[in-house]
C-alpha positions as CSV (number, residue, x, y, z in Angstrom):
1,X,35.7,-100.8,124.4
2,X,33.5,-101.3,127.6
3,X,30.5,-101.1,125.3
4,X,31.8,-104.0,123.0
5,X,33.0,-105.8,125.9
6,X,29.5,-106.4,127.3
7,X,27.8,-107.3,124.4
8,X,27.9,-104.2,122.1
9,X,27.7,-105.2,118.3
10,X,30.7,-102.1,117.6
11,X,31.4,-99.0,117.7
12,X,30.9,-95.8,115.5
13,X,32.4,-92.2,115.8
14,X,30.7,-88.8,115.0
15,X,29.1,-87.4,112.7
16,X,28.4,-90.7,111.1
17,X,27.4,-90.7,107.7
18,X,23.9,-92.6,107.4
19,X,24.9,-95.0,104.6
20,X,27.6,-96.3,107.0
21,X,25.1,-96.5,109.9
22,X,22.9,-98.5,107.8
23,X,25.3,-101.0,106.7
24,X,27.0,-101.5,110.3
25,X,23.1,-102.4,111.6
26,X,22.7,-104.5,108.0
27,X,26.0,-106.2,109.0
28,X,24.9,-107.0,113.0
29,X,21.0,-107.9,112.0
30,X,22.6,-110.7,109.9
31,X,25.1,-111.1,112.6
32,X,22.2,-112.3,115.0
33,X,20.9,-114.6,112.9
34,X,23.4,-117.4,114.0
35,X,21.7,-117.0,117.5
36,X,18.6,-118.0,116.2
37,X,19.6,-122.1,116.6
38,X,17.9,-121.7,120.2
39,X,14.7,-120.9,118.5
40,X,11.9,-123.6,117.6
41,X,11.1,-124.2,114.0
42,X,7.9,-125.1,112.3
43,X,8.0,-128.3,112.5
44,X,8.7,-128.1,116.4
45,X,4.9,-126.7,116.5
46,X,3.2,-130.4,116.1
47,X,2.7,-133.5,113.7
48,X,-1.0,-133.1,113.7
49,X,-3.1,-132.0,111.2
50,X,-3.5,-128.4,112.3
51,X,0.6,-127.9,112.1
52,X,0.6,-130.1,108.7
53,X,-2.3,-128.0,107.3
54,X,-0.8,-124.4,108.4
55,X,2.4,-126.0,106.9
56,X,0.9,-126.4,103.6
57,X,-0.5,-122.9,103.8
58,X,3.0,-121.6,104.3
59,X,4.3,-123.7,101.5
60,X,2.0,-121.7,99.0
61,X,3.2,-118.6,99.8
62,X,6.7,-119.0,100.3
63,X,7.8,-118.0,96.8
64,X,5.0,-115.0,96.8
65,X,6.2,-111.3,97.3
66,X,2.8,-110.3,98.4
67,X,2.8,-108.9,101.9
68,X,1.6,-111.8,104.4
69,X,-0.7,-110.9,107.5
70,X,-0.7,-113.6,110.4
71,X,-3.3,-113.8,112.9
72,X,-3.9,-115.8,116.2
73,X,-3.7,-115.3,120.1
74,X,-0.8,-113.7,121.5
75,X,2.7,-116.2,121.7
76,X,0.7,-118.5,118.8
77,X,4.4,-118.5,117.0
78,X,4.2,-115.9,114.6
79,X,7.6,-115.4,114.5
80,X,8.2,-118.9,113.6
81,X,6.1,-118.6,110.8
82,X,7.5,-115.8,109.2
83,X,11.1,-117.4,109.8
84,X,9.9,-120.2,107.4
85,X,9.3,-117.9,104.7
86,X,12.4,-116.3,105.6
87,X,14.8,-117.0,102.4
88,X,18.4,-117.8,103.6
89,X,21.5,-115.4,103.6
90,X,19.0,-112.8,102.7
91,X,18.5,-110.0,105.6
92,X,15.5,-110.6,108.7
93,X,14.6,-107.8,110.3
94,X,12.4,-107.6,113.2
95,X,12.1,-104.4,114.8
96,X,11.4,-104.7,118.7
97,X,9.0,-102.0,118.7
98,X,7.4,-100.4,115.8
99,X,7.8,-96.3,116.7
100,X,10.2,-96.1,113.2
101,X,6.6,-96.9,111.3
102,X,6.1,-93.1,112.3
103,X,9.6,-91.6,111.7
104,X,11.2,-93.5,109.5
105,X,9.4,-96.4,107.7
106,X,11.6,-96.3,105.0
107,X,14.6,-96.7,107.0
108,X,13.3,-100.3,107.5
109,X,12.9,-101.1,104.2
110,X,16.7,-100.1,103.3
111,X,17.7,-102.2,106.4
112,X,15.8,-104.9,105.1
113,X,16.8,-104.6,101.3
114,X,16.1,-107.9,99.7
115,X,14.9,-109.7,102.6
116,X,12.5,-110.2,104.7
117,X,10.7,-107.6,107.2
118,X,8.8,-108.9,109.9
119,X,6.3,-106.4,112.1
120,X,4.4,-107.3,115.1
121,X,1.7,-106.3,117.3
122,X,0.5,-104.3,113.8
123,X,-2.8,-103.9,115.8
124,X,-1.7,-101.9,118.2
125,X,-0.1,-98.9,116.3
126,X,-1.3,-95.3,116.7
127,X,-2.7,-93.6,113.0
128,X,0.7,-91.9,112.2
129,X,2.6,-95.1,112.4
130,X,-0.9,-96.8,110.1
131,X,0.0,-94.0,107.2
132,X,3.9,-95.0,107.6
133,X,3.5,-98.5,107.4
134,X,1.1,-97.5,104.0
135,X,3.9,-95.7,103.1
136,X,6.1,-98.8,103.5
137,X,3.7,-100.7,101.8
138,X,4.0,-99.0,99.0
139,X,7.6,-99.1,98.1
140,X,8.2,-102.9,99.3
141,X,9.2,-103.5,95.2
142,X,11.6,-100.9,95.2
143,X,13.6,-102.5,97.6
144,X,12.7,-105.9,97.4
145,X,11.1,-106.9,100.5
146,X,9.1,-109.2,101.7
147,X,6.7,-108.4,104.5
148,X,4.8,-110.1,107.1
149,X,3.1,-108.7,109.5
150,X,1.4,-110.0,112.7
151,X,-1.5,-109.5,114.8
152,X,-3.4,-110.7,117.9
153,X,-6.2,-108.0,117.4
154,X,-9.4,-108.0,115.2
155,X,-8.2,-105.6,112.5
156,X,-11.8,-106.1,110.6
157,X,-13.3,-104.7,114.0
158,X,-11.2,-102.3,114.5
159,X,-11.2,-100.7,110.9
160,X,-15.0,-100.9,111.3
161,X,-14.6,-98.8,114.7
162,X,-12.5,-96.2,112.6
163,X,-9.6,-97.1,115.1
164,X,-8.0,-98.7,111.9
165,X,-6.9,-97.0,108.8
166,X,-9.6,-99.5,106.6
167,X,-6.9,-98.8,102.7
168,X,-4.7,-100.9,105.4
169,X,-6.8,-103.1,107.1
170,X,-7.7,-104.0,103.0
171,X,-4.0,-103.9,102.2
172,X,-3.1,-106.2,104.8
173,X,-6.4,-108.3,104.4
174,X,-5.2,-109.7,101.1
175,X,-3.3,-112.5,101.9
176,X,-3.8,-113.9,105.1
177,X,-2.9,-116.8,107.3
178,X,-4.4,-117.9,111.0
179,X,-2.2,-119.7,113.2
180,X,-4.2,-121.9,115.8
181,X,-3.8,-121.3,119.4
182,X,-1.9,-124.0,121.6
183,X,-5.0,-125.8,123.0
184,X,-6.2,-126.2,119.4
185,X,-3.6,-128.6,118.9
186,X,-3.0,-129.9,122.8
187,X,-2.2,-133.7,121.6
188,X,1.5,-132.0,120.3
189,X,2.0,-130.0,123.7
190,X,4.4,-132.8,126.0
191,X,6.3,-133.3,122.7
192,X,6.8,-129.2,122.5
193,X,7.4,-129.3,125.8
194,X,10.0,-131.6,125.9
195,X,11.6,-129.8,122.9
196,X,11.9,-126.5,124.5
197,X,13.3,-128.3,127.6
198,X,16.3,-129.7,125.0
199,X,17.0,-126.5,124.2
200,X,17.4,-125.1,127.7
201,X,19.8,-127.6,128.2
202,X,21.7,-127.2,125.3
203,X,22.1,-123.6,126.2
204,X,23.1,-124.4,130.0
205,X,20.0,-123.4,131.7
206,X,18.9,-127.2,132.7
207,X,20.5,-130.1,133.8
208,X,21.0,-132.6,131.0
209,X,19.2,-135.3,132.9
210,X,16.3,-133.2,134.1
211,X,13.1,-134.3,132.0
212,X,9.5,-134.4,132.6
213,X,6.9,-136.8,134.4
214,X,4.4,-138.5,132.6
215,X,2.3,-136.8,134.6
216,X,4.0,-133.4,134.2
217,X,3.0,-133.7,130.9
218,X,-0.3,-134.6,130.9
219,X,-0.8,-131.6,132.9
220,X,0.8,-129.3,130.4
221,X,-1.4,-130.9,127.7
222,X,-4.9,-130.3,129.6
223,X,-4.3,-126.8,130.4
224,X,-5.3,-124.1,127.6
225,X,-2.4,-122.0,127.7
226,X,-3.9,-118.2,126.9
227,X,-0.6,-116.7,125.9
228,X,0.1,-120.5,124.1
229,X,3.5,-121.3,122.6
230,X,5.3,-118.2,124.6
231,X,3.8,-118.8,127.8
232,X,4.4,-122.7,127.6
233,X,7.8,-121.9,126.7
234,X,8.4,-119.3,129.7
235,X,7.0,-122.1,132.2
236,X,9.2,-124.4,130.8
237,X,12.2,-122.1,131.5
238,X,11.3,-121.2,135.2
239,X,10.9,-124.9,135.9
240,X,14.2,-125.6,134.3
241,X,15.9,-122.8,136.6
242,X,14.4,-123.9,139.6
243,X,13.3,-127.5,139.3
244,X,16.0,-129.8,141.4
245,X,17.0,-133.6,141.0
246,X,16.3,-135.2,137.5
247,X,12.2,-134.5,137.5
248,X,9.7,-132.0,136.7
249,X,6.9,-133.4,138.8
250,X,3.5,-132.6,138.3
251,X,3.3,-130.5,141.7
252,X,6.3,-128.0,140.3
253,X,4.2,-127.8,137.1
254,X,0.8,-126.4,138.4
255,X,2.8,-124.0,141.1
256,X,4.7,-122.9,137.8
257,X,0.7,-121.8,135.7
258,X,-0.8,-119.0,135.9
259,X,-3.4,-119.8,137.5
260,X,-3.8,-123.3,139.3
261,X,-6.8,-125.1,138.1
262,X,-8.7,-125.1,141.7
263,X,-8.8,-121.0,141.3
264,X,-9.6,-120.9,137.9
265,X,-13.2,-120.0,138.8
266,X,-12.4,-117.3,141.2
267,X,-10.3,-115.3,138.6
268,X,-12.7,-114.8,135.9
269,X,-14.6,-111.2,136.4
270,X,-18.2,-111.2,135.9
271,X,-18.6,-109.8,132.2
272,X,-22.4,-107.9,131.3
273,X,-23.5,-109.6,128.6
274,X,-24.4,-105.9,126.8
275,X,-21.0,-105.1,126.3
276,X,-19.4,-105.4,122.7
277,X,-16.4,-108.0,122.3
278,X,-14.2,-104.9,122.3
279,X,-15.1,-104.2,125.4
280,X,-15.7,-107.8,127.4
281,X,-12.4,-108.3,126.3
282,X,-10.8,-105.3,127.9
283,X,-12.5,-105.7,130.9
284,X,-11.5,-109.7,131.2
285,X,-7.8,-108.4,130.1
286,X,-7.9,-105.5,132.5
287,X,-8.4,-107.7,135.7
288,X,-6.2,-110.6,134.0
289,X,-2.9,-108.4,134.6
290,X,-4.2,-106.5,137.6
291,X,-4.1,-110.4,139.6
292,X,-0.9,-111.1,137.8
293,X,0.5,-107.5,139.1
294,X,-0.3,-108.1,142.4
295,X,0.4,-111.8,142.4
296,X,3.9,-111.1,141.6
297,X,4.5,-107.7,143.6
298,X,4.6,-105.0,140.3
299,X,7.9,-107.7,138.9
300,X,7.1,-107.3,135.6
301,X,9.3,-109.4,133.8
302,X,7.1,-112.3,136.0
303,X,4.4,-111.2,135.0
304,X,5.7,-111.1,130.9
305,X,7.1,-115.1,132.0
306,X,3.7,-116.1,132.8
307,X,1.3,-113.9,130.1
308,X,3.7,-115.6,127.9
309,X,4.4,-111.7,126.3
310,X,7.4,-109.9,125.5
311,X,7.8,-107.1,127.7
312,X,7.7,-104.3,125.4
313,X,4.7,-105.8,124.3
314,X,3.2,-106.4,128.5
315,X,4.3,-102.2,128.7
316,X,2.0,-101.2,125.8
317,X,-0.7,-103.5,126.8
318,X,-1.0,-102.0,130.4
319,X,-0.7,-98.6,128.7
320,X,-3.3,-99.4,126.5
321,X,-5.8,-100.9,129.5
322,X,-5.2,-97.5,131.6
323,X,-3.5,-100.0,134.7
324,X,-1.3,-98.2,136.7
325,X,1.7,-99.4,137.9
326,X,3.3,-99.3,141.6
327,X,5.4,-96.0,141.2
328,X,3.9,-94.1,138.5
């Protein structure tokens, strides 16, 4: 009852037969999807011709039940892509992390019978969770599922490295969609911002008369946003919790970036010019989160705010880098 009280979906007594486990998650999946009128939908994205042409893209798959792979930057809005293809009263299931690829995979499928299941971070799973999601792959007709998956990492490089599973990486490469990073597309960044603000103050976070400068703006649309739409939108939150009076000023917007434009230069490591991409980028991504660690004193969920990454997803990355954390 304490559970439930607090946010629990239900409850369930032992032993618990696995058919009626299956439908009570079914039941609260579907549940969650009336939570979802917080999130931002494609067309938030833009009204250029970047959005309208990733749009059209979208469009020509929507009725396909070929598996989908995304690709872009980390916090392009994969998510709100695959919610577009997403057919309504049907079941969306989005794991938050991706261990049941190795356990289970076809434990998702059943959850996500005649839906749609939506998998991200695919780049950064281990071999045995590669051969589940195969697996998966495989019996997606049997149950009638549609999956997308999503990826920030270069799956061509990676099956070329042998770090990739390359039946997947062909799999996966069949139909394939890139999503274009935020400063692609920077003439549509005040309008998203003020979008994201709306919503903020729909949910009660912000004070219905708080909006932005002009030149609040203009600052949000000349900076290149690396972690893009989930970075903007975490900046936009911590200015809407601590932002007072009725203005986001300019000054409140560059304390709230990562990194203010007068020290961008001193933040970028020197990178040897003999490494592969693999590696330059590791080493740039490596001293990236080290200066975020310490800027924010080891508080991680900062540091996710202003990477613009999900937690999890900031947890496995730092694993991945070998960074070690205050503590451990």
């Amino acid at each position: 009852i304490e559970a439930t009280r607090v946010g629990a979906f239900g409850c369930l007594e032992k032993p618990i037969p696995l058919q009626k486990r299956l439908r009570t998650v079914i039941k609260a999946l579907r549940g969650g999807q009336s939570k979802q009128h917080m999130a931002l939908s494609l067309a938030s994205l833009g009204k250029g011709a970047l959005i309208a042409e990733l749009r059209k893209k979208l469009e020509q798959v929507i009725n396909l039940k070929s598996p989908l792979l995304l690709m872009g930057e980390p916090g392009v809005g994969a998510e709100i892509c695959a919610r577009f293809l997403h057919r309504p009263n049907t079941p969306w299931v989005e794991p938050e992390t991706l261990t049941s690829l190795a356990d289970s995979p076809l434990d998702l499928l059943e959850l996500a019978r005649d839906g749609l299941l939506f998998l991200k971070d695919i780049g950064d799973i281990n071999k045995l969770a590669q051969k589940g999601l195969l697996l998966l792959l495989s019996k997606l007709d049997k149950y009638n599922v549609r999956l997308v998956c999503a990826t920030s990492q270069p799956l061509a490089e990676l099956a070329a490295q042998g770090v990739y599973l390359p039946k997947l990486f062909e799999t996966l490469s069949g139909l394939s969609i890139g999503i274009p990073p935020l400063r692609a597309h920077r003439e549509d960044i005040p309008e998203l911002a003020n979008q994201i603000l709306s919503r903020f103050v729909e949910s009660g976070e912000a004070s219905s008369s708080l909006q932005f400068t002009t030149a609040a703006l203009n600052c949000l649309r000349n900076y290149d946003w690396p972690g893009n739409l989930t970075q903007l939108t975490g900046v936009v939150h911590s200015l809407a919790l601590t932002c007072t009076g009725d203005e986001i000023s300019v000054d409140a917007v560059q304390q709230a970036m990562v990194f203010p434009e007068s020290a961008s230069s001193s933040v970028t490591p020197e990178i040897p010019l003999d490494l592969s991409l693999r590696e330059a980028r590791d080493l740039f991504e490596r001293t990236y989160f080290e200066r975020l660690i310490d800027q924010e004193n080891g508080n991680m969920t900062r540091v996710a705010d202003r990477a613009g990454l999900e937690r999890t997803h900031l947890y496995r990355k730092i694993k991945l880098l070998g960074i070690k954390l205050r503590g451990n």
